[in-house]
C-alpha positions as CSV (number, residue, x, y, z in Angstrom):
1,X,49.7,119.0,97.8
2,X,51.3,118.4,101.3
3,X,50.2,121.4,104.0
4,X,53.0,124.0,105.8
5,X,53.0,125.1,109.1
6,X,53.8,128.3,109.7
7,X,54.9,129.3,113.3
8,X,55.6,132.7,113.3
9,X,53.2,135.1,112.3
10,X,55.3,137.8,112.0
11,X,56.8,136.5,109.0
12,X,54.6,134.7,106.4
13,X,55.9,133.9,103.1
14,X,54.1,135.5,100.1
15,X,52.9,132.5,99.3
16,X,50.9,131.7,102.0
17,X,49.1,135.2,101.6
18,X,46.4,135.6,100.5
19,X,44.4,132.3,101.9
20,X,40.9,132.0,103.6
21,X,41.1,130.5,107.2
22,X,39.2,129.3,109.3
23,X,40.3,130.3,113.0
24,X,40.1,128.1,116.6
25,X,41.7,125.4,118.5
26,X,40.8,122.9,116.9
27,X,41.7,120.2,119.5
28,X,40.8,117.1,118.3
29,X,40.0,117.8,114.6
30,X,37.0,116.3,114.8
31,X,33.8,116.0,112.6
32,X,32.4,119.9,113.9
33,X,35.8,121.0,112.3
34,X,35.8,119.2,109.1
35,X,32.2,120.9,109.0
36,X,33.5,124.3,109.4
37,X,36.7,123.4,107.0
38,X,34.1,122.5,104.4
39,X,31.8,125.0,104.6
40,X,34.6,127.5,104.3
41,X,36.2,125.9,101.3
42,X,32.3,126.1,99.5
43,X,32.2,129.7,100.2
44,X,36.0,130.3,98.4
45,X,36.1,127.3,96.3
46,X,39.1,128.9,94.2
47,X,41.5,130.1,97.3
48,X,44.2,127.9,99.4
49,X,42.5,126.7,102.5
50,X,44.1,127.8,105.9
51,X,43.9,127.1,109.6
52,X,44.6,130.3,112.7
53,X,45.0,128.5,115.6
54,X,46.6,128.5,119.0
55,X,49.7,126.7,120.8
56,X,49.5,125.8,123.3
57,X,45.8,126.3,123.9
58,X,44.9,129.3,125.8
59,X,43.0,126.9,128.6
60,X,47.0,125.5,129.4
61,X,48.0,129.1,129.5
62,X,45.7,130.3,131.8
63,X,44.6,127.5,133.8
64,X,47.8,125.3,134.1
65,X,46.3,123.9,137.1
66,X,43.8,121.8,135.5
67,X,44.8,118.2,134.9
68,X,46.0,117.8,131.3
69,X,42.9,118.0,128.7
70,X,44.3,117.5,125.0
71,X,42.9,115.4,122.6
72,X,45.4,116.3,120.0
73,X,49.2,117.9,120.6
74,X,50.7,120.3,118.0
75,X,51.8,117.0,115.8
76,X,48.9,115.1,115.1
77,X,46.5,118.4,114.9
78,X,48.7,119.6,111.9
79,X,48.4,116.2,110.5
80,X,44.5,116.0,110.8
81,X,44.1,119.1,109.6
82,X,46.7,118.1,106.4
83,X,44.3,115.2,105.7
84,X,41.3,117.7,105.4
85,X,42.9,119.4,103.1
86,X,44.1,122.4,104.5
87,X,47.1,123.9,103.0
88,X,48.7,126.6,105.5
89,X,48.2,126.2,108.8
90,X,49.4,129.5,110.9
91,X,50.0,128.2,114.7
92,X,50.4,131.3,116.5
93,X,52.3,131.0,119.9
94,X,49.8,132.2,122.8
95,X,51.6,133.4,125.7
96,X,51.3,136.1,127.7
97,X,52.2,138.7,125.6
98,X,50.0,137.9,122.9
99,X,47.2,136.6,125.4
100,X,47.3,141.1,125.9
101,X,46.4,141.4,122.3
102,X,43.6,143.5,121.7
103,X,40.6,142.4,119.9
104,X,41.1,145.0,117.3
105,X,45.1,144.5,117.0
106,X,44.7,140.4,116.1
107,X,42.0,141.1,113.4
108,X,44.0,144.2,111.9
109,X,47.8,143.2,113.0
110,X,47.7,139.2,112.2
111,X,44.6,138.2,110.3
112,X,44.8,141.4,107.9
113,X,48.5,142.6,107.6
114,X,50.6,139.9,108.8
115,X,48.3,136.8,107.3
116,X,46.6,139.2,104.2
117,X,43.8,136.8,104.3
118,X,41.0,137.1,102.0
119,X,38.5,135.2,103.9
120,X,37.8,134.3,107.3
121,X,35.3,131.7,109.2
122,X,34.4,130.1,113.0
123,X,31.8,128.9,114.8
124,X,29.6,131.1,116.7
125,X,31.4,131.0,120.1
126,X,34.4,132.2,118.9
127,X,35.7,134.6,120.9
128,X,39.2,136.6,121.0
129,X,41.6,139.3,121.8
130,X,42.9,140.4,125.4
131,X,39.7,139.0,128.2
132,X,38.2,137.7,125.1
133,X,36.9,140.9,124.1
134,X,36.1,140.5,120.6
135,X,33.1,138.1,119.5
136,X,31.7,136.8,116.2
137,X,29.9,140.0,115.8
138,X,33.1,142.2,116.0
139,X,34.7,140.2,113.8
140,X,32.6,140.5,110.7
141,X,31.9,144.4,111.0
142,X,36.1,144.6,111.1
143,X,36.5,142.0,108.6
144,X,33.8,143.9,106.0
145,X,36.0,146.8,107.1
146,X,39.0,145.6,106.2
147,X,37.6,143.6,103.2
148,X,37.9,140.2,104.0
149,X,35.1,138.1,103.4
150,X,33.7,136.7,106.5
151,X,31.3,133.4,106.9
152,X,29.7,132.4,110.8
153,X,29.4,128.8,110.5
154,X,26.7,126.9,112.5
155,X,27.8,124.0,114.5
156,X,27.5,120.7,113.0
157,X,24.9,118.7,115.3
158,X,23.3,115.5,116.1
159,X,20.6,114.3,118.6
160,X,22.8,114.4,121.4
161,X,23.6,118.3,120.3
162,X,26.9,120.2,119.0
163,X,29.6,118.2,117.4
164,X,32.5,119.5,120.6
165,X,35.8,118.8,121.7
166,X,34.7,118.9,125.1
167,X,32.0,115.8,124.1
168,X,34.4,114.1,122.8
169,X,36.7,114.1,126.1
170,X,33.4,112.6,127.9
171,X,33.3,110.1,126.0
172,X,36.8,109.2,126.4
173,X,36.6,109.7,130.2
174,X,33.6,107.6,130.4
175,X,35.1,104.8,128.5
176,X,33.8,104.9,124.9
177,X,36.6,105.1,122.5
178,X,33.9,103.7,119.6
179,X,32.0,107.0,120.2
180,X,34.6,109.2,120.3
181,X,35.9,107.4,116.9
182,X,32.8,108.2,115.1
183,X,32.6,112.1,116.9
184,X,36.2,112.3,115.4
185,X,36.3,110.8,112.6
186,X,38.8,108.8,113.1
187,X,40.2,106.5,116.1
188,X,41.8,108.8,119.0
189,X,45.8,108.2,119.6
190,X,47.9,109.1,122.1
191,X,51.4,110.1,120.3
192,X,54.2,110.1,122.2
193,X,58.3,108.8,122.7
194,X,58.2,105.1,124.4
195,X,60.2,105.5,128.0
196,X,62.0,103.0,129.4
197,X,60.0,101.3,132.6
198,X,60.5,99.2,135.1
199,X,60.5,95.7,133.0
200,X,57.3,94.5,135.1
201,X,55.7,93.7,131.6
202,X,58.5,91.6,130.3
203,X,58.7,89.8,133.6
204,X,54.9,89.0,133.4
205,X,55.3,87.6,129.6
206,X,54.0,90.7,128.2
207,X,56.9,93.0,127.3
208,X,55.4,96.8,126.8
209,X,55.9,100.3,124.9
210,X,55.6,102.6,128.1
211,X,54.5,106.1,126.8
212,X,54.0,109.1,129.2
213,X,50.5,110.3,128.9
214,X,52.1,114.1,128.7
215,X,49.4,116.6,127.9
216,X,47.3,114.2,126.7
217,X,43.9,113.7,128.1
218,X,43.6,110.7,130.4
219,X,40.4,108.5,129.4
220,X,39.1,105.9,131.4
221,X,41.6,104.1,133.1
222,X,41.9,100.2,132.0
223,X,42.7,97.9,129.5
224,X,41.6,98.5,125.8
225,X,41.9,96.9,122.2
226,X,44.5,99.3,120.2
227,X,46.5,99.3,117.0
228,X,50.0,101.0,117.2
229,X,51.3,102.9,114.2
230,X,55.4,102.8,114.6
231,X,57.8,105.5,113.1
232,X,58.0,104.4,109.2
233,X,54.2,103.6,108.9
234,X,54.0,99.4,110.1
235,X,51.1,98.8,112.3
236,X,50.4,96.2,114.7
237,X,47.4,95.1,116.9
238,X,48.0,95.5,120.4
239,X,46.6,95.5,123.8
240,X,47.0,98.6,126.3
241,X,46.9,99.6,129.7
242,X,46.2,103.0,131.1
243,X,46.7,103.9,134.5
244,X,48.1,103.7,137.8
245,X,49.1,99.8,137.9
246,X,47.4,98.9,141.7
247,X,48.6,95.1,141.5
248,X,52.1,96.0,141.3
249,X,52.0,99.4,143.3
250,X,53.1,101.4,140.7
251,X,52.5,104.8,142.7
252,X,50.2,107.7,141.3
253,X,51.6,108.5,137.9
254,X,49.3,107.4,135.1
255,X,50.6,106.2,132.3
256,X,49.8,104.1,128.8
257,X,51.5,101.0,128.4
258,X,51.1,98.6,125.4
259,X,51.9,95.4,123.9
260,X,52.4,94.9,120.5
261,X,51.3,91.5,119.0
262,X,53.9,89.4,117.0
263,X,56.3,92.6,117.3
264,X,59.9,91.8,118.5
265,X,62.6,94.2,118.6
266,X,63.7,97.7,120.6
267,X,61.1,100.8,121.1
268,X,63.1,102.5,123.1
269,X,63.2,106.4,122.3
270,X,61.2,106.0,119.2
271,X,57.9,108.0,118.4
272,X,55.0,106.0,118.0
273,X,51.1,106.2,118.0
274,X,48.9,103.9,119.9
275,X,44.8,104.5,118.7
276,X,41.9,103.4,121.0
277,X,39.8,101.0,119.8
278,X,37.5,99.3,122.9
279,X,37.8,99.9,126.8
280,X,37.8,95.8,127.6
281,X,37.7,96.3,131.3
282,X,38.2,99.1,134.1
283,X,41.4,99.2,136.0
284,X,41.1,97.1,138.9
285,X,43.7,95.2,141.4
286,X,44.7,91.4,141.4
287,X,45.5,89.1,144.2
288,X,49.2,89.2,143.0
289,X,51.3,88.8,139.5
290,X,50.0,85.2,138.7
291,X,46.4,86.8,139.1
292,X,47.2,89.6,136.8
293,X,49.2,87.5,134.5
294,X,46.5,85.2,133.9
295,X,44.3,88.0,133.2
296,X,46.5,90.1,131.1
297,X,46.6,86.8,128.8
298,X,43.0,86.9,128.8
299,X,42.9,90.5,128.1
300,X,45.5,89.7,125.3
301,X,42.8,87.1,123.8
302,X,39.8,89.3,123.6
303,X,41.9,92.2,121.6
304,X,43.1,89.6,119.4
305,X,39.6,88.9,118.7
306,X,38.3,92.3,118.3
307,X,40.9,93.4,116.2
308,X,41.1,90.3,113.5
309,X,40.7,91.9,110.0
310,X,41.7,95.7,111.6
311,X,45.5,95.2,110.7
């Protein structure tokens, strides 16, 4: 059964009463998550499974300062979450009105009366309401109150600690899409429209998707190994660049091109999804465009070879 987002919380549907949810960010989706998803679906085998969470995330509402961080937009978190099974998700708008929430007015107003959920669940740092001023240990005392069940889930963890979102960006900034892949459970894309550029790429031999890095978090800049999941579902292997371009000049934007293997026809304005498979090498500059052409061949090689049997 497909999953429904909800985007208003003021006005849920009877049918989507009545669920247990678990409640976060959930940026990323990644194996912490489907622990806390599961764990929660044990408890209340018998009720729909539901997701409270944030857009955009209250870090971009308060710090919008900081470089963009986001391992997952609004798109692809609804998806991952559909694939773990979750049946409502309830994506509540956090802005400044509802960043002055109380503690006591979310788990009354919106988890009790407006939601009417059953069941409730989150990790143990969890925290919520106007200067975060409700915690995991307000929340079950109000939630036995109100008589919802409640369940504090330990964080999944491994030998390097907690299963995080905030891991998982490390190991993209530091170049290791593989790790990230197995924190996430899946391979980490960047979604977004394809732009048109400035042609370099199709001058060099290699025409490329350009796709603005948006809120995305930037990893490691340099070439990598992808596969690129178009519109109506067709993959194809590809090889990708991400960064500022220093052979050509390109300025100080950063941005993710890509070149699509045996693909030929017109991107332009259509979504697509490029996933991460291996950094090959970091971003570095050439002694001109034969330099860098020879090398982007090269580069085009190796993915080739990495990604035989992948698509």
């Amino acid at each position: 059964m497909s999953a429904e987002l909800y985007t208003d919380w003021r006005a849920i549907p009877a049918q989507a009463r009545g669920a247990v949810a678990a409640l976060g960010n959930f940026d990323g989706v990644h194996l912490g998550h489907a622990h806390l998803l599961r764990t929660l679906h044990q408890a209340r085998p018998d009720e729909a499974l539901a997701v409270v969470t944030f857009e955009p995330h209250p870090r971009e509402l308060f710090r919008p300062q900081d470089p963009p961080f986001r391992l997952t937009l609004a798109e692809e978190r609804f998806a991952a979450l559909a694939a773990l099974g979750v049946r409502h998700v309830f994506q509540i708008r956090f802005d400044e009105a509802f960043s002055q929430m109380s503690a006591e007015q979310f788990v009354q107003g919106v988890l009790h009366d407006a939601l009417g959920l059953r069941h409730i669940a989150c990790g143990h740092d969890f925290a919520f309401g106007h200067r975060r001023g409700g915690d995991t240990n307000f929340l079950a005392e109000r939630a036995a109150e109100l008589d919802m069940g409640f369940t504090l889930v330990p964080a999944l963890t491994d030998a390097n600690g907690p299963y995080s979102s905030s891991r998982i960006r490390r190991l993209l900034q530091d170049g290791y899409p593989e790790r990230a892949a197995h924190e996430l459970g899946r391979l980490w894309s960047i979604r977004g429209i394809v732009q048109h550029g400035d042609k370099r790429g199709r001058l060099l031999g290699f025409p490329t998707a350009n796709v603005p890095l948006g809120r995305h978090l930037e990893p490691a800049r340099g070439v990598y190994a992808a596969t690129v999941r178009l519109e109506g579902g067709r993959v194809f292997r590809g090889v990708a660049n991400i960064g500022r371009r220093p052979t050509i000049n390109d300025g100080q934007e950063s941005r993710l091109e890509v070149n699509l293997f045996d693909f030929d026809g017109d991107l332009y304005g259509q979504p697509l999804s490029v996933a991460l498979h291996t950094l090959l090498r970091a971003e570095k500059r050439f002694d001109g465009l034969d330099a860098l052409r020879t090398q982007i061949a090269l580069d085009a090689e190796q993915a080739r070879a990495i990604l035989d049997g992948v698509v």
